[in-house]
DRENTOR-915006 format. One record per atom (N, C-alpha, C, O, CB): residue in one letter; x, y negated, z negated; atom name; residue number from 1. Coordinates in steps of 0.05 Angstrom, whole numbers. Glycine has a CB too. Layout:
REM residues N
<bamar residu="a" east="X" north="Y" up="Z" atome="CA" num="NUM"/>
...
//
This chain:
REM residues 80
<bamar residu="x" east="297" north="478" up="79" atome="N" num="1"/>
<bamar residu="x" east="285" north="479" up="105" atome="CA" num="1"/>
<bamar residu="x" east="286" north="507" up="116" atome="C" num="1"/>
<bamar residu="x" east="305" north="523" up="115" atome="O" num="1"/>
<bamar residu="x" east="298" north="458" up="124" atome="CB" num="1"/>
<bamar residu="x" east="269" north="509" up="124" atome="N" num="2"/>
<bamar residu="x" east="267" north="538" up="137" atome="CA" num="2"/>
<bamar residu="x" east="279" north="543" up="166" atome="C" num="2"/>
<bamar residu="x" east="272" north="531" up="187" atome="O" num="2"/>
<bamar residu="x" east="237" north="546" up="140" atome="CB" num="2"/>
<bamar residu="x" east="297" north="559" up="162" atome="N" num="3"/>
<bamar residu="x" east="313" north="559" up="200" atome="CA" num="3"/>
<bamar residu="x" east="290" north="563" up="223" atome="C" num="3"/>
<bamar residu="x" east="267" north="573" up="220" atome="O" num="3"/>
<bamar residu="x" east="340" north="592" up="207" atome="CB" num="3"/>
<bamar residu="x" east="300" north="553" up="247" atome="N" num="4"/>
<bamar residu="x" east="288" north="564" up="259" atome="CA" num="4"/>
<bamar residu="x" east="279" north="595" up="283" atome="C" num="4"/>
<bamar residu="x" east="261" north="602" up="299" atome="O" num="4"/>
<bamar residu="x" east="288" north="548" up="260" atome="CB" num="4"/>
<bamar residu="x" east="303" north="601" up="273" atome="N" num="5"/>
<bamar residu="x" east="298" north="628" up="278" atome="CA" num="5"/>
<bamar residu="x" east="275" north="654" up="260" atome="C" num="5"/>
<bamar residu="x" east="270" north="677" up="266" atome="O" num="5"/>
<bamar residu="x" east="326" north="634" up="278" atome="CB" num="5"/>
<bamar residu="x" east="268" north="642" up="244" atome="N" num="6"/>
<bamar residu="x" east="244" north="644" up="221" atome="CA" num="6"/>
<bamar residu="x" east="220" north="636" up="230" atome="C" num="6"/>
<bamar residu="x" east="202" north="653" up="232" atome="O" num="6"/>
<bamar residu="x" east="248" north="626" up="197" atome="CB" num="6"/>
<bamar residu="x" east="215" north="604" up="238" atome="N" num="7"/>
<bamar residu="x" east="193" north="595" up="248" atome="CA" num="7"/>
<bamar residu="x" east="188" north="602" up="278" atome="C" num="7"/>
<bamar residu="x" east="165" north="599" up="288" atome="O" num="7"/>
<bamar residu="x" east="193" north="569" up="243" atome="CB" num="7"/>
<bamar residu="x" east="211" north="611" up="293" atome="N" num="8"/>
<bamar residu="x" east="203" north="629" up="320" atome="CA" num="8"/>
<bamar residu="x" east="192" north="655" up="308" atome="C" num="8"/>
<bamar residu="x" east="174" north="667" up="320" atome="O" num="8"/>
<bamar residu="x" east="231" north="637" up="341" atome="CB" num="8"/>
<bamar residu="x" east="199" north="662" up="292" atome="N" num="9"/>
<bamar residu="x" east="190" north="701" up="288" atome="CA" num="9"/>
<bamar residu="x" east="152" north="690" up="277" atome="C" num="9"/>
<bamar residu="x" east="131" north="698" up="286" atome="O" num="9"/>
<bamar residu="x" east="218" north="728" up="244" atome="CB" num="9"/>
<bamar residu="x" east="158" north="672" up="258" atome="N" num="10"/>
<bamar residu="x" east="126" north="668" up="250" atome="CA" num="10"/>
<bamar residu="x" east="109" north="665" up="276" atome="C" num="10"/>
<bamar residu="x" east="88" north="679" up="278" atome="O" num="10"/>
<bamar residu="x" east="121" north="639" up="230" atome="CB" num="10"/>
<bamar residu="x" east="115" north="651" up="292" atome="N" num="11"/>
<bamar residu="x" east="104" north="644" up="324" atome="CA" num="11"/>
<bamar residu="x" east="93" north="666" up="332" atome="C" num="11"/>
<bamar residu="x" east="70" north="675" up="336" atome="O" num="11"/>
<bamar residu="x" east="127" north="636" up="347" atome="CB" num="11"/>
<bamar residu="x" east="124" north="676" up="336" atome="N" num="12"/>
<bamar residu="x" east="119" north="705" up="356" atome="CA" num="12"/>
<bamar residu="x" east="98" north="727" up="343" atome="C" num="12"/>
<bamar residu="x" east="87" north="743" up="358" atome="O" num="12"/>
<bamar residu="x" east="153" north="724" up="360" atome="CB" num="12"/>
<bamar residu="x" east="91" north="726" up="309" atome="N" num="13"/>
<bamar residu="x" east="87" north="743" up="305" atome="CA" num="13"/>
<bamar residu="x" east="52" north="737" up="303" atome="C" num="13"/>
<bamar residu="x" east="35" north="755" up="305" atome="O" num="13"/>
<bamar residu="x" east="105" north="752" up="284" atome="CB" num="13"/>
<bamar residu="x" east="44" north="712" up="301" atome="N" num="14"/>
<bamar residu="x" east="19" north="695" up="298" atome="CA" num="14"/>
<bamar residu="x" east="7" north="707" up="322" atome="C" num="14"/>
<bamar residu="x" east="-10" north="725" up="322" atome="O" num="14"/>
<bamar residu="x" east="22" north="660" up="299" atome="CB" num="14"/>
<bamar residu="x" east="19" north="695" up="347" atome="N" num="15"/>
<bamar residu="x" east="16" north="701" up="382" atome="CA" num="15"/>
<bamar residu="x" east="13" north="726" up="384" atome="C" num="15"/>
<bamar residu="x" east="-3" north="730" up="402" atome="O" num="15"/>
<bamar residu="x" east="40" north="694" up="403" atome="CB" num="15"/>
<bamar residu="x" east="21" north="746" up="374" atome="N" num="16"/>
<bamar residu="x" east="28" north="780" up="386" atome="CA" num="16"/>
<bamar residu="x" east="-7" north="786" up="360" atome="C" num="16"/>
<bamar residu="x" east="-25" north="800" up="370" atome="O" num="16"/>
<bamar residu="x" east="77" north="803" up="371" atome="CB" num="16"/>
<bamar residu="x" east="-10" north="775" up="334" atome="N" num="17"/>
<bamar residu="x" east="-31" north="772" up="322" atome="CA" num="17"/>
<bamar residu="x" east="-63" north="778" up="329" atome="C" num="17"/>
<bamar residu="x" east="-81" north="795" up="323" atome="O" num="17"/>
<bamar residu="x" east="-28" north="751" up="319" atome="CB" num="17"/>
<bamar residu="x" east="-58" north="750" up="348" atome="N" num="18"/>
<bamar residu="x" east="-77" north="750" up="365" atome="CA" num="18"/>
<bamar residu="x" east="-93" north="767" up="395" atome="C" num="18"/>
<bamar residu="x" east="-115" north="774" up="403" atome="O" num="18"/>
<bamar residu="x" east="-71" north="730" up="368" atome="CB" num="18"/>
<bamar residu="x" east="-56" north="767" up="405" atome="N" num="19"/>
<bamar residu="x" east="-70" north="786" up="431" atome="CA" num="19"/>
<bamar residu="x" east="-70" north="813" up="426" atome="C" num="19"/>
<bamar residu="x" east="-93" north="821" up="428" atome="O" num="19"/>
<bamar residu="x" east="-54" north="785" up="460" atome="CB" num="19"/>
<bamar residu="x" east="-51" north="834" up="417" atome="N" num="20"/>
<bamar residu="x" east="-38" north="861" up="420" atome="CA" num="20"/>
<bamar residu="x" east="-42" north="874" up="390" atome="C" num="20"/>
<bamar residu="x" east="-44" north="898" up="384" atome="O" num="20"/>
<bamar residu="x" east="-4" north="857" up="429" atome="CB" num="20"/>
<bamar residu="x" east="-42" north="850" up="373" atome="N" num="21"/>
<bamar residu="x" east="-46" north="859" up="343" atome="CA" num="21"/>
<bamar residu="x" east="-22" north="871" up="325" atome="C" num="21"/>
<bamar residu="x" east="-4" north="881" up="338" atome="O" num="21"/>
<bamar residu="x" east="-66" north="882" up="343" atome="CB" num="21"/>
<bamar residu="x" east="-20" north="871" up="304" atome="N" num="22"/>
<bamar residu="x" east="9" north="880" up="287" atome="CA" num="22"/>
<bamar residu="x" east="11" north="905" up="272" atome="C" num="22"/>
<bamar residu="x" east="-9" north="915" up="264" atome="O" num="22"/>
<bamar residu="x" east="16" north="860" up="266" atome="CB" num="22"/>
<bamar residu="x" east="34" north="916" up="268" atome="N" num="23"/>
<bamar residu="x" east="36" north="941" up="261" atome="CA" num="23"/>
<bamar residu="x" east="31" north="927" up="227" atome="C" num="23"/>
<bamar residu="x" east="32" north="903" up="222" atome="O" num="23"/>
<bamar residu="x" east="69" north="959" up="271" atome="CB" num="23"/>
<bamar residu="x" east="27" north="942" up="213" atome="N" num="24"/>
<bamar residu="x" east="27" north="946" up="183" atome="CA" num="24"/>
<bamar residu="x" east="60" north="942" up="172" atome="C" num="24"/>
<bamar residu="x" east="63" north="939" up="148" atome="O" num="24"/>
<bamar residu="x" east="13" north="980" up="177" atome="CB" num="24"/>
<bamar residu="x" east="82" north="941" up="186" atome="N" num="25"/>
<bamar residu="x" east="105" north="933" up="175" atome="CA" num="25"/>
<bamar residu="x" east="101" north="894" up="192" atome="C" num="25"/>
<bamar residu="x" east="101" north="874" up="178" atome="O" num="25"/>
<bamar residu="x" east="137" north="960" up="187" atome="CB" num="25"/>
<bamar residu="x" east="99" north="895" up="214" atome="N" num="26"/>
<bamar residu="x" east="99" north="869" up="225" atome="CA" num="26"/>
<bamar residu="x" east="81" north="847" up="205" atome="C" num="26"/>
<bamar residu="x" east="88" north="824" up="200" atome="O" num="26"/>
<bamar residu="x" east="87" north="871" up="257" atome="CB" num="26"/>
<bamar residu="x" east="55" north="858" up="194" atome="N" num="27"/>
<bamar residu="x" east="31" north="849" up="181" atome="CA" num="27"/>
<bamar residu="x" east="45" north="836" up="149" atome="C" num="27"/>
<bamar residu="x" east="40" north="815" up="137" atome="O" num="27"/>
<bamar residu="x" east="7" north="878" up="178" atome="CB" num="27"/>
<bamar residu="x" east="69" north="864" up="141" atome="N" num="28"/>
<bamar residu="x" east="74" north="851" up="116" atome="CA" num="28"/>
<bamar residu="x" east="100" north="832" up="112" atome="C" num="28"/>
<bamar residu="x" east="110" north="822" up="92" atome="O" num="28"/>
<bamar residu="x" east="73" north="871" up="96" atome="CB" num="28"/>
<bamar residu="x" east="112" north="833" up="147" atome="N" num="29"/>
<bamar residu="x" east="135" north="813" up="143" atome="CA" num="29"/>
<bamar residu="x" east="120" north="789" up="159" atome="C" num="29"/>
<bamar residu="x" east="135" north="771" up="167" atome="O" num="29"/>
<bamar residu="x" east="168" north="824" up="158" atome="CB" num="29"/>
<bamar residu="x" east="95" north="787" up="163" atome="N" num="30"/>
<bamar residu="x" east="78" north="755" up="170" atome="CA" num="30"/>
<bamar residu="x" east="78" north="736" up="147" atome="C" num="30"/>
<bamar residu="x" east="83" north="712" up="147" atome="O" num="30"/>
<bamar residu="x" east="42" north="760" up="177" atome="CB" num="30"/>
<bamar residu="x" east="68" north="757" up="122" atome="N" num="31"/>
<bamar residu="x" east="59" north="756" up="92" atome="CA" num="31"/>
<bamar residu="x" east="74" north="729" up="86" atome="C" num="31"/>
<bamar residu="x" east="70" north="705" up="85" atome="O" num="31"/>
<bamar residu="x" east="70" north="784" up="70" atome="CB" num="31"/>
<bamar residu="x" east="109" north="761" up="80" atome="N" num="32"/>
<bamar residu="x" east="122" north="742" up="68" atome="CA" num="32"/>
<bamar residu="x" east="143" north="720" up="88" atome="C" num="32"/>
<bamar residu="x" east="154" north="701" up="77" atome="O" num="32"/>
<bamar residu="x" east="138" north="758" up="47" atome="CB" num="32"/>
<bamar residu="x" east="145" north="723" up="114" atome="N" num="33"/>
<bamar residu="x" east="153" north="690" up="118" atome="CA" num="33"/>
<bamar residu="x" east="128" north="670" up="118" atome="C" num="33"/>
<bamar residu="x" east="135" north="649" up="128" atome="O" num="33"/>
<bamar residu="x" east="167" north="684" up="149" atome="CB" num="33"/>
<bamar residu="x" east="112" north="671" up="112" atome="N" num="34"/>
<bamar residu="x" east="87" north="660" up="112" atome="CA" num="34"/>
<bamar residu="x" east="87" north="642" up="82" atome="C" num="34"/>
<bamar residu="x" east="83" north="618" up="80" atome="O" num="34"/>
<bamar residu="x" east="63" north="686" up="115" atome="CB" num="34"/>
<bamar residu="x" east="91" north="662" up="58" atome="N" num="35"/>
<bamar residu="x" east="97" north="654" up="36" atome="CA" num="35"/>
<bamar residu="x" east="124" north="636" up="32" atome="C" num="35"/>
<bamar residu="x" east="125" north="620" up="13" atome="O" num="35"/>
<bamar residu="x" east="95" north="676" up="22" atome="CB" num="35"/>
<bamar residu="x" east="144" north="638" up="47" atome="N" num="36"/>
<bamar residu="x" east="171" north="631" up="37" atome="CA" num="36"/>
<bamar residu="x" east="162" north="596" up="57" atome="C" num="36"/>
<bamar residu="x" east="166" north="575" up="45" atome="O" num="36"/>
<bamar residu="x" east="206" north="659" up="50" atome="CB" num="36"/>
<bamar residu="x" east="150" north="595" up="89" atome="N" num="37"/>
<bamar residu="x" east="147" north="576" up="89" atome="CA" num="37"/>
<bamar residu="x" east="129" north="560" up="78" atome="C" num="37"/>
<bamar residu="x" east="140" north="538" up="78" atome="O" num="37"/>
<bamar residu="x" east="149" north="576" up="103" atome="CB" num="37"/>
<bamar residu="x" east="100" north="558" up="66" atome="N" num="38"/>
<bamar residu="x" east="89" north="554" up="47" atome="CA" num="38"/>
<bamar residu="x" east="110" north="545" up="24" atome="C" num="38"/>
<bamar residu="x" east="112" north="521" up="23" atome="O" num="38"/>
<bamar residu="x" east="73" north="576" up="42" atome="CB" num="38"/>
<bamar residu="x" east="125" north="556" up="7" atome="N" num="39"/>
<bamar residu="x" east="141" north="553" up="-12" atome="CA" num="39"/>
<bamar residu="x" east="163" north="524" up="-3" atome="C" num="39"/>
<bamar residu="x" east="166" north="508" up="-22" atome="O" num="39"/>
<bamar residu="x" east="155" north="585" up="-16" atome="CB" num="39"/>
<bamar residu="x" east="173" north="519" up="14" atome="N" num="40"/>
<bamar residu="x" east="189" north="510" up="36" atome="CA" num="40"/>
<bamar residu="x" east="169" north="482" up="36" atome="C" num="40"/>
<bamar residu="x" east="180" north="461" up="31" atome="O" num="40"/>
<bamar residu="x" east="191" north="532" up="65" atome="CB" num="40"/>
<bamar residu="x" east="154" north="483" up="40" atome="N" num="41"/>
<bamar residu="x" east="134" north="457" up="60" atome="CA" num="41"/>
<bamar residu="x" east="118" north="445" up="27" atome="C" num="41"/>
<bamar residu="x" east="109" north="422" up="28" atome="O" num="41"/>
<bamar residu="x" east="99" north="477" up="94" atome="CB" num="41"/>
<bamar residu="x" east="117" north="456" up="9" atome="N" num="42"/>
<bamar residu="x" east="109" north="449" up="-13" atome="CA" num="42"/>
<bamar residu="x" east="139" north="432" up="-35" atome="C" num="42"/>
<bamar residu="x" east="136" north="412" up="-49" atome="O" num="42"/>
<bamar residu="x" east="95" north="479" up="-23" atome="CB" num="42"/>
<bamar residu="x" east="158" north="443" up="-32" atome="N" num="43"/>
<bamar residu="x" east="188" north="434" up="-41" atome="CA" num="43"/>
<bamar residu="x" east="188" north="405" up="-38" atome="C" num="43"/>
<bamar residu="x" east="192" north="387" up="-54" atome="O" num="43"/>
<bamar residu="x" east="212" north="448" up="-23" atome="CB" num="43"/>
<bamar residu="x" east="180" north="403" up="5" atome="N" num="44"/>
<bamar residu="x" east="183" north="382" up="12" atome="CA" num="44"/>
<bamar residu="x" east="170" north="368" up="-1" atome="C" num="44"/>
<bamar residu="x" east="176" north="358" up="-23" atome="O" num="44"/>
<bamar residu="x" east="181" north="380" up="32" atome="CB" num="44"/>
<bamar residu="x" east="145" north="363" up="17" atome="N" num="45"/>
<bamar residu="x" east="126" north="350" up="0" atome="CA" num="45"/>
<bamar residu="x" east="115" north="333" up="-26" atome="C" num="45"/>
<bamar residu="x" east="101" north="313" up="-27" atome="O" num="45"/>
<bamar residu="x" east="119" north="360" up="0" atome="CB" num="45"/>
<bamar residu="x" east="132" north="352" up="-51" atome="N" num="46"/>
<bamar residu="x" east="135" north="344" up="-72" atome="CA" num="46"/>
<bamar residu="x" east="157" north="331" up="-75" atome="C" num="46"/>
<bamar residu="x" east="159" north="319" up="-97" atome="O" num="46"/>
<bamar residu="x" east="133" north="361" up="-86" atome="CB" num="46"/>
<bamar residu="x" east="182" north="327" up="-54" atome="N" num="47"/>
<bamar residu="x" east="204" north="309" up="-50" atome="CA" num="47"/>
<bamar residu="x" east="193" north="281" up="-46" atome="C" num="47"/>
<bamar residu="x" east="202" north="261" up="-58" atome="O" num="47"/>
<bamar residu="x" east="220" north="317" up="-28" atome="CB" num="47"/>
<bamar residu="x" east="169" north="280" up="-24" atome="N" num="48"/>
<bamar residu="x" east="167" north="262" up="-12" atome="CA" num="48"/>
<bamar residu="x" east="144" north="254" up="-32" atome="C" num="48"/>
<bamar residu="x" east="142" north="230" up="-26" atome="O" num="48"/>
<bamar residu="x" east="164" north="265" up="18" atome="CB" num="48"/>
<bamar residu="x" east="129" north="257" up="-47" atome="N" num="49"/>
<bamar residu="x" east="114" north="248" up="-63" atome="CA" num="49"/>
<bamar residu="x" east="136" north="235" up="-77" atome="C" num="49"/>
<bamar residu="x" east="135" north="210" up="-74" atome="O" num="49"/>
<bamar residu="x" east="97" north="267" up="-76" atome="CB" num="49"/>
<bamar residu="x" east="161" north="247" up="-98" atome="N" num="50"/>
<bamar residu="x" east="182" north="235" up="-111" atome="CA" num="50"/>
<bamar residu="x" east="191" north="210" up="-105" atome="C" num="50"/>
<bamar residu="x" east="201" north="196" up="-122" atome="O" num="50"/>
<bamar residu="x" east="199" north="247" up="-110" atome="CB" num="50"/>
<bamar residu="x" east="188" north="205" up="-87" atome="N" num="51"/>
<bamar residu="x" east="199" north="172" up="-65" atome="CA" num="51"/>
<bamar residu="x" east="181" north="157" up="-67" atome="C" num="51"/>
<bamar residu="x" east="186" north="135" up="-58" atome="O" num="51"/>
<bamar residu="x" east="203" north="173" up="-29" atome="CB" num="51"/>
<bamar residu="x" east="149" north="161" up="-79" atome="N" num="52"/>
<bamar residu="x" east="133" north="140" up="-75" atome="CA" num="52"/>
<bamar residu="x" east="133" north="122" up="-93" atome="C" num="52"/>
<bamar residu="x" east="147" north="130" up="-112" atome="O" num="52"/>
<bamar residu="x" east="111" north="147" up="-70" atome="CB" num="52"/>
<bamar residu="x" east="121" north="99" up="-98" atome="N" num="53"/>
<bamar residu="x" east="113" north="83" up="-114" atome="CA" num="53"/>
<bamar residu="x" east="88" north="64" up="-104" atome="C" num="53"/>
<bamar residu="x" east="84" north="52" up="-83" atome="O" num="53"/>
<bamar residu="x" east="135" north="71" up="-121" atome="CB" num="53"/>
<bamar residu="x" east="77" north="66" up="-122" atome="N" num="54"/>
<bamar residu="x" east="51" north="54" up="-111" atome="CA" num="54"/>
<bamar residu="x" east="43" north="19" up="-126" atome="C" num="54"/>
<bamar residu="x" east="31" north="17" up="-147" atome="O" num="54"/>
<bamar residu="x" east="24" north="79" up="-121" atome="CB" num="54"/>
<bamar residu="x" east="50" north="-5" up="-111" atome="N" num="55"/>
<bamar residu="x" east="46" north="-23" up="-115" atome="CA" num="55"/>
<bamar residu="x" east="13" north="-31" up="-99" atome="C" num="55"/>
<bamar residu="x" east="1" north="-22" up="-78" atome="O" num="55"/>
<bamar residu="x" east="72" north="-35" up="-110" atome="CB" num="55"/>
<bamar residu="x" east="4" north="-57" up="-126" atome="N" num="56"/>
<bamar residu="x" east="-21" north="-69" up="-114" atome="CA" num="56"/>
<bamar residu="x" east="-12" north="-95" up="-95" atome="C" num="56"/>
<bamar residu="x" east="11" north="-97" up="-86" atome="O" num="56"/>
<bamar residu="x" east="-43" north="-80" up="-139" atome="CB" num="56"/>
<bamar residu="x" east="-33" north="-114" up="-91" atome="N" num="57"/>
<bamar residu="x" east="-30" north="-134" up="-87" atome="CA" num="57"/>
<bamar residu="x" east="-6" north="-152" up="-100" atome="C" num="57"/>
<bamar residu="x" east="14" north="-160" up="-88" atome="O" num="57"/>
<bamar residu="x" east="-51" north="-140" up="-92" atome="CB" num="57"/>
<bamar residu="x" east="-14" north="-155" up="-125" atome="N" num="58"/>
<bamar residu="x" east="-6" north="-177" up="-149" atome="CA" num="58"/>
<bamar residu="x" east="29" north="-155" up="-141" atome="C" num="58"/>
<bamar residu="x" east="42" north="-170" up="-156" atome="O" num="58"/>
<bamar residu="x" east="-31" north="-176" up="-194" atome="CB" num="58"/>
<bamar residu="x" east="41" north="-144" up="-136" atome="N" num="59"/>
<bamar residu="x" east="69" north="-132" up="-142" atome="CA" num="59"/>
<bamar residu="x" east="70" north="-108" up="-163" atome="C" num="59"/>
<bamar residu="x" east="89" north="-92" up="-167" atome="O" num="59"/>
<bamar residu="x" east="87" north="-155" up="-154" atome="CB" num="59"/>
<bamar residu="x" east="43" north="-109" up="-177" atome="N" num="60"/>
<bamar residu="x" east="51" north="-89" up="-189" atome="CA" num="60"/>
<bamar residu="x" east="58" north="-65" up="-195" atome="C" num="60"/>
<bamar residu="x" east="57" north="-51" up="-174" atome="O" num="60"/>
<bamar residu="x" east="48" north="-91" up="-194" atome="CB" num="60"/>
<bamar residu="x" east="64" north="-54" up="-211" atome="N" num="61"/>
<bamar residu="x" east="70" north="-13" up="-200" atome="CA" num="61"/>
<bamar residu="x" east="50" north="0" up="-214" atome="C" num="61"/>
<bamar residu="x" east="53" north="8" up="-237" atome="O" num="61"/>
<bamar residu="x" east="106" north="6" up="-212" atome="CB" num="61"/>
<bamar residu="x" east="26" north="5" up="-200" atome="N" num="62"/>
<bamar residu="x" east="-4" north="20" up="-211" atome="CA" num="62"/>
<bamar residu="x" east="10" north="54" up="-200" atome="C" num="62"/>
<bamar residu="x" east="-7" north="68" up="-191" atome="O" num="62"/>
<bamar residu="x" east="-45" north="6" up="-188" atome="CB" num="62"/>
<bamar residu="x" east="42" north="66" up="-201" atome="N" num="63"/>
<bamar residu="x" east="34" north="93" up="-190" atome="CA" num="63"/>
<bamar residu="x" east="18" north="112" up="-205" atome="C" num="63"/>
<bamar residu="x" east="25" north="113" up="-228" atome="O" num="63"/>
<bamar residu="x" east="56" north="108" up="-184" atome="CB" num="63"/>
<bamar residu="x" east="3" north="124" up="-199" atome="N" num="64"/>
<bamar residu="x" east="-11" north="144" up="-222" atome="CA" num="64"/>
<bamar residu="x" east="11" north="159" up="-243" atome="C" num="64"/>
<bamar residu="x" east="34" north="161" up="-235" atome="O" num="64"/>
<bamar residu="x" east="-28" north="171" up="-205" atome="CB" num="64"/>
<bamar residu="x" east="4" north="168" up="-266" atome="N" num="65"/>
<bamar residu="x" east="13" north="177" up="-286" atome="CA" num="65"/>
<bamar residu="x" east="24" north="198" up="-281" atome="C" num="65"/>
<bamar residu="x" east="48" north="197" up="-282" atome="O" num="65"/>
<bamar residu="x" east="-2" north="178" up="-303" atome="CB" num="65"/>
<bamar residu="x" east="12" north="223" up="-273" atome="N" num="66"/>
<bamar residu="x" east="14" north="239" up="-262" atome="CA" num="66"/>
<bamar residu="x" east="46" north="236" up="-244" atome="C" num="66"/>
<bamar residu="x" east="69" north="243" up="-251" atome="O" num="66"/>
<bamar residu="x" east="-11" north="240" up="-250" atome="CB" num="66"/>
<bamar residu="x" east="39" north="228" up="-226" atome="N" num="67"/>
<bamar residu="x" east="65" north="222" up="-211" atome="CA" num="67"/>
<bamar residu="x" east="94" north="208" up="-227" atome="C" num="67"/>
<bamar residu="x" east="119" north="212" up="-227" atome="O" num="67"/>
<bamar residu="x" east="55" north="202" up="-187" atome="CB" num="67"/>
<bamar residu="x" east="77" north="190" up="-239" atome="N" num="68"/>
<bamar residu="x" east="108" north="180" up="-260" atome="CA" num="68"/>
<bamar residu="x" east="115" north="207" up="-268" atome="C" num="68"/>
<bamar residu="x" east="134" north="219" up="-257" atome="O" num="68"/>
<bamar residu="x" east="103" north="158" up="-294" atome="CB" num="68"/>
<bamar residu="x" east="101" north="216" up="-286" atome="N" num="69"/>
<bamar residu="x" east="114" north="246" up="-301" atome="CA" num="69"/>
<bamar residu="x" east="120" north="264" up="-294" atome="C" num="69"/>
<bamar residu="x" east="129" north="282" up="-308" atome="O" num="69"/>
<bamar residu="x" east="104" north="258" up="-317" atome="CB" num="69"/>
<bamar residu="x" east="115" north="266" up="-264" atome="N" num="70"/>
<bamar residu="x" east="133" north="290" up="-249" atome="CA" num="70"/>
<bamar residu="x" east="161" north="283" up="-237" atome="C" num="70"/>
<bamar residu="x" east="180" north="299" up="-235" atome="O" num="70"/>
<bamar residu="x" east="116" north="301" up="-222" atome="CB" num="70"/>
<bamar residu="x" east="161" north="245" up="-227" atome="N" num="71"/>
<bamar residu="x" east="182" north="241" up="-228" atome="CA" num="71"/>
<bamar residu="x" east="209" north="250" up="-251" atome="C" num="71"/>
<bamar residu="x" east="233" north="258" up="-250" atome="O" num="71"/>
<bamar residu="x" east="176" north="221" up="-226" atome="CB" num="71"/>
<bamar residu="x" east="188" north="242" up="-271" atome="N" num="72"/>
<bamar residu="x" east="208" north="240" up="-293" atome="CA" num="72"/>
<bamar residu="x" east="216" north="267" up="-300" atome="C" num="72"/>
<bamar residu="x" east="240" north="268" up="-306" atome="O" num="72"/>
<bamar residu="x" east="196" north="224" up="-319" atome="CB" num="72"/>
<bamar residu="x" east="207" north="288" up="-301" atome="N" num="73"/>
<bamar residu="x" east="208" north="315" up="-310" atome="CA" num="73"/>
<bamar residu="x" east="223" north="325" up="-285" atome="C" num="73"/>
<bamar residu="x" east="238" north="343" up="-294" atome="O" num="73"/>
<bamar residu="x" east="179" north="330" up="-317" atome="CB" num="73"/>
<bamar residu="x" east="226" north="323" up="-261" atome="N" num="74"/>
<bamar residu="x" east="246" north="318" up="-244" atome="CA" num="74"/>
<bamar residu="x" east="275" north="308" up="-249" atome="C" num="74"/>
<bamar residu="x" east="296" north="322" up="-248" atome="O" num="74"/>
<bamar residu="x" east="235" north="302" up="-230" atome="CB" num="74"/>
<bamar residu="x" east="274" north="284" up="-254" atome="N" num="75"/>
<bamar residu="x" east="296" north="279" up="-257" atome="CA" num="75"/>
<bamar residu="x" east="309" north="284" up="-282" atome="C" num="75"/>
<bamar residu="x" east="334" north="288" up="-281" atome="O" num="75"/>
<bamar residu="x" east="296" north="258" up="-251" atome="CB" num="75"/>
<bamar residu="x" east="293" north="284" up="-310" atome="N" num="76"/>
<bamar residu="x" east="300" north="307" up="-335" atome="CA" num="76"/>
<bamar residu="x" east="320" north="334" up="-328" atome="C" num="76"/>
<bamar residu="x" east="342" north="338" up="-337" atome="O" num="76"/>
<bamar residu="x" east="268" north="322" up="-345" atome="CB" num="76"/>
<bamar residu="x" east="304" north="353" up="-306" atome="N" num="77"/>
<bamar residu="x" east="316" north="376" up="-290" atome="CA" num="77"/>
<bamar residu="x" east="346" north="374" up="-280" atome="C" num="77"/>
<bamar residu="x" east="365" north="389" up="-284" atome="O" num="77"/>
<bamar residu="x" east="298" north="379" up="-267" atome="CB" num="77"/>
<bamar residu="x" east="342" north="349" up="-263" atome="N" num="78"/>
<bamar residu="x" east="364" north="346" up="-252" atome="CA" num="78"/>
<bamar residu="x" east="398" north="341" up="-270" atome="C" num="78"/>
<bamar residu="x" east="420" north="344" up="-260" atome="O" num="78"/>
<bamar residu="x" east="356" north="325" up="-236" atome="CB" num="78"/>
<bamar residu="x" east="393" north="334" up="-292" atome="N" num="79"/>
<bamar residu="x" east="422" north="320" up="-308" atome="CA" num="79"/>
<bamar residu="x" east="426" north="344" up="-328" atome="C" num="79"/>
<bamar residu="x" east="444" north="340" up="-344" atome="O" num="79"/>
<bamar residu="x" east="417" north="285" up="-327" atome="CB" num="79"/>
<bamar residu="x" east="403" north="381" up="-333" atome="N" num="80"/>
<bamar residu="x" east="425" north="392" up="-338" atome="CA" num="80"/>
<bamar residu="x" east="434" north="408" up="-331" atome="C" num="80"/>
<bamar residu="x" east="457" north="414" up="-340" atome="O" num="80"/>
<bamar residu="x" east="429" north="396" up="-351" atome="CB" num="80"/>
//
């Protein structure tokens, strides 16, 4: 998770962006907290995809393939 003293500077720096405009050092530290939260919000995401399972009607488990095998290559990762 990204602190939030991080997601205040992205704020501040978005807002100052728009009205006043950014120096060329401010421009390339937008970049990279920009990238690290991106990086951050994608981690999640792919956590919370990890938790799904996708049942039909009948009970059964139709999750896509795809998703089984990222589970699984996940949890492969995890035990060494």
């Amino acid at each position: 998770m990204l602190s939030q003293e991080k997601i205040n500077r992205i704020n501040e720096l978005s807002k100052r962006a728009k009205t006043t405009g950014l120096t060329k050092k401010e421009e390339k530290e937008q970049q990279i907290l920009r990238q690290e939260y991106i990086k951050v919000f994608r981690n999640s995401f792919k956590n919370q995809l990890h938790s799904v399972t996708v049942v039909d009607e009948n009970g059964n488990d139709v999750t896509p393939d795809a998703l089984k095998a990222s589970k699984e290559n996940k949890n492969n990762k995890g035990m060494h």
